[in-house]
N, C-alpha and C positions, 0 to 999 in steps of 0.2 A: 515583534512582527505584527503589520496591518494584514489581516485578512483580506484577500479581493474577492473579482467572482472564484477564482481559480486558483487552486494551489495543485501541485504537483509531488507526487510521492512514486520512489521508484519501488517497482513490487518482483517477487521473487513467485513461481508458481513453480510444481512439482509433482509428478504423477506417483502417489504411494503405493506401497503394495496391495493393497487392496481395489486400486485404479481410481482411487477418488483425486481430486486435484486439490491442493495446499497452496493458499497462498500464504504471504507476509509480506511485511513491509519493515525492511532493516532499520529503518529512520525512527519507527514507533514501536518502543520495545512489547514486546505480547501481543502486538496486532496480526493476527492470524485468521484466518478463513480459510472456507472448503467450499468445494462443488463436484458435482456430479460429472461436472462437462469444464473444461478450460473456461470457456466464459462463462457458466453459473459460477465459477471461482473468483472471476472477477468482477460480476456484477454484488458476489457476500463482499468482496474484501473492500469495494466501496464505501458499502453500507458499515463495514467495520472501521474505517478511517471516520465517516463523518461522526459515530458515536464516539472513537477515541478524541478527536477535533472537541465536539463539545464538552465531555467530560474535563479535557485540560480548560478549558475556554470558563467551566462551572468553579473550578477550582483554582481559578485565575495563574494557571499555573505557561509555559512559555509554547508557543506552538513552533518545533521545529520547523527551521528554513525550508522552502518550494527548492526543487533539484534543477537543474538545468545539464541535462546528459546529452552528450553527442555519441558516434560508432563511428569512430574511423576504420578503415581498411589500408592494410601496407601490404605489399610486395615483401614475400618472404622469398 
């Protein structure tokens, strides 16, 4: 895969029992982050994909595919 400006990863956030927020990212295994607030969770787990990104990138190893997700809604 060519890197562009933008790659897309889909992320998983979750409020612990402690009230801190989790995030992950299912696509990169061990990429995890926290924050204090929903978006400080997503502005660490940023910061956590571009160090996973370059670390594969140092060790010339394959950068998983960018996601392309839609939400439909149906009539139940």
């Amino acid at each position: 895969m060519y890197l562009t400006d933008h790659i897309k990863f889909r992320i998983f956030i979750k409020e612990d029992e402690d009230g801190m927020f989790v995030s992950e990212v299912p696509e990169l295994s061990g990429c995890i982050s926290q924050g204090d607030t929903r978006e400080l969770a997503i502005t660490n787990i940023k910061d956590a994909i571009s160090g996973y990104i370059a670390s594969l990138k140092k060790h010339d190893e394959p950068i998983p595919l960018s996601i392309d997700e839609k939400t439909v809604e149906i009539h139940v």
